[in-house]
N, C-alpha and C positions, 0 to 999 in steps of 0.2 A: 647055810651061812650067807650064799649070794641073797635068798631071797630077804633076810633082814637086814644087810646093809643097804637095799633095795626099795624095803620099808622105810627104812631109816631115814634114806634121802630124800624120801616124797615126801614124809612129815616133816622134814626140815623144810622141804621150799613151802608147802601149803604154808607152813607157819611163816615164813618172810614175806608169802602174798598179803596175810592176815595185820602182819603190822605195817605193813607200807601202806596198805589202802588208805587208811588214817589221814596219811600223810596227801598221799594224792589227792585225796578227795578236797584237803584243807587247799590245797594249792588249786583245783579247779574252780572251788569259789572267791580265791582271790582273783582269778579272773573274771569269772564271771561278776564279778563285784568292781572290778576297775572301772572308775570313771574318765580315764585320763590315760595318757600313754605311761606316765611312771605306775601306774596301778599293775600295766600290764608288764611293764618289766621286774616289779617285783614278782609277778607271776612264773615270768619264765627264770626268773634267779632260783622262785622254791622249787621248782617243776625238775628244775635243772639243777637242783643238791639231790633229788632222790635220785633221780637217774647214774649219776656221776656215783653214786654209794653202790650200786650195782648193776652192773652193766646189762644184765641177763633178763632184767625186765625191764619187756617191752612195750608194757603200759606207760609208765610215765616217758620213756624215749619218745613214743608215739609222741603223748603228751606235749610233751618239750620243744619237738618238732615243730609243729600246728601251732603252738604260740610263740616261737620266733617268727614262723611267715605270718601270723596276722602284726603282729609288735612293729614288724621289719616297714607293713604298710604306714604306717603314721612317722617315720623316724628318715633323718635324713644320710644315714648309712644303710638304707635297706637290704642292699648287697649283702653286707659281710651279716647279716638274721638271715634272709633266704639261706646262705653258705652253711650257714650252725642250723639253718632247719632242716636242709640237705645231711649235716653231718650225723644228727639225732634220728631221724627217717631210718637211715642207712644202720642206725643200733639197734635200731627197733627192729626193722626187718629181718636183721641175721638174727635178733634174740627168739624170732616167733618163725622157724624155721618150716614148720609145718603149719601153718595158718586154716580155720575154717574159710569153708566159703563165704561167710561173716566178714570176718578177721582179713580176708584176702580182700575182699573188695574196699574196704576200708584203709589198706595200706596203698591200692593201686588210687583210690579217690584224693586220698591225701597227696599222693606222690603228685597226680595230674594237677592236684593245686601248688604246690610249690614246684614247677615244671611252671604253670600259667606266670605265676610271678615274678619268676627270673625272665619269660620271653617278654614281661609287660617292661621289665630292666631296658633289656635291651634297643626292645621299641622306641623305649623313651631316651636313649645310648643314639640313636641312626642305626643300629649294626642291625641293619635287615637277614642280613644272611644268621646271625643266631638267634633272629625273632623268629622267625620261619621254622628253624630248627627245634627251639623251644617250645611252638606253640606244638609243632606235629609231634614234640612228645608227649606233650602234654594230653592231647587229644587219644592218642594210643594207648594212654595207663587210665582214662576214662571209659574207652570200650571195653579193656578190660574188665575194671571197678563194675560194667555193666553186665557183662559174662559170668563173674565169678558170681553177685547176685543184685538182679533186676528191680528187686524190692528195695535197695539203698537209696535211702532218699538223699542221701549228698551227693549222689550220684546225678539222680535229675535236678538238684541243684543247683551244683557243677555248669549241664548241660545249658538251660535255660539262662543263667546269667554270661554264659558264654554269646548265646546269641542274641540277649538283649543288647549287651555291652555294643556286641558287631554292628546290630543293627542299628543301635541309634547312633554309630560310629560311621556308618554308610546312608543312614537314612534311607533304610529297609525294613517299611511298617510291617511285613509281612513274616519276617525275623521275629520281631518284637511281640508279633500278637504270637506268635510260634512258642519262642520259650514265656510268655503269661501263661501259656498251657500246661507245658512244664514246670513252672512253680506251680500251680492248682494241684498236678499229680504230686510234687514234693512233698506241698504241705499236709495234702493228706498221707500220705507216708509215712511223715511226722510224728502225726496225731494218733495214727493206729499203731502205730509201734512203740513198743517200749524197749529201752536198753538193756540188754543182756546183764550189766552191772553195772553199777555204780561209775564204777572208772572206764569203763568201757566208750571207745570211740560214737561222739554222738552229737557232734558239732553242726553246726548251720542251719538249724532252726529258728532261729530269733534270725536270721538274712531273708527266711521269706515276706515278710511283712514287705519289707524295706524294700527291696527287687519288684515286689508289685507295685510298689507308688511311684515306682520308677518306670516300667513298663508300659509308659502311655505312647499313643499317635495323635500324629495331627490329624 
């Protein structure tokens, strides 16, 4: 008896993966299809109906997350998007309780990005003492993202626009040609990799382009 109510509840949830994909999937290329910041808020509105229908998956949470902190950068309430990308993170993570090492580095990459964007808040606030605090956690859920696995190209990502940014923040050529190196590892990364699924975390390839034309010295 245990083992076919057992059965029972595995076919139910495969089958709720099977119809929600649908759904995520539609809602990923309305992002990736915005050309404007309302593109991307209708994005996080669908991202953020499937998530809210069930709390337990932690694909579209992921989701959801990741497109309030990019939405949050174009908008002139950024706070209170990082806040709701914090709040979604944090569903996603209790829903994927045992995570691959995939899965883990992916949630610790994501984290270090919305962690970057609340200390970029701050910075741009005065409040030194929660930029400092923000950045070092941000940097910490990064080493991880790099532990759990090495191969995450958002991971070196992450790292190189971190030190482009510094560098040509400090006008440190040497920063700069540093992470240009680290985008070259990224983008191959990229390239040789393929996403485990469909809805699977697998954002910030179309930023290496971008990050390289940025990457220059005098």
């Amino acid at each position: 008896m245990k083992n076919s109510i057992l059965t029972t509840l595995l076919l139910f949830c495969v089958g709720l993966s099977a119809q929600d994909r649908p759904a995520i999937e539609s809602a990923l290329k309305t992002f990736d299809d915005a050309s404007d910041v309302s593109g991307m808020q209708l994005a996080v509105a669908e991202m953020k109906a499937i998530s809210d229908k069930d709390n337990n998956d932690w694909y579209s949470a992921y989701w959801t997350a990741f497109f309030y902190s990019q939405t949050g950068r174009l908008t002139d309430n950024s706070k209170t998007y990082y806040d709701s990308a914090q709040l979604y993170f944090d569903r996603a993570k209790a829903s994927n309780s045992q995570p691959t090492g995939v899965e883990s580095s992916d949630f610790h990459a994501l984290q270090s990005l919305i962690y970057g964007l609340q200390a970029s808040e701050y910075w741009q606030a005065r409040d030194r003492t929660n930029g400092l605090k923000f950045d070092g956690m941000s940097n910490q859920e990064l080493n991880l993202a790099l532990k759990a696995n090495s191969k995450n190209p958002r991971v070196h990502l992450l790292s190189a626009t971190g030190l482009i940014a510094e560098g040509q923040r400090v006008k440190n050529n040497a920063w700069i040609l540093a992470g240009r190196d680290i985008l070259q590892k990224a983008k191959s990364l990229y390239e040789s990799q393929k996403p485990v699924s469909s809805i699977a975390p697998n954002w910030g390839s179309g930023w290496v382009n971008f990050w390289l034309s940025r990457a220059k010295v005098d």
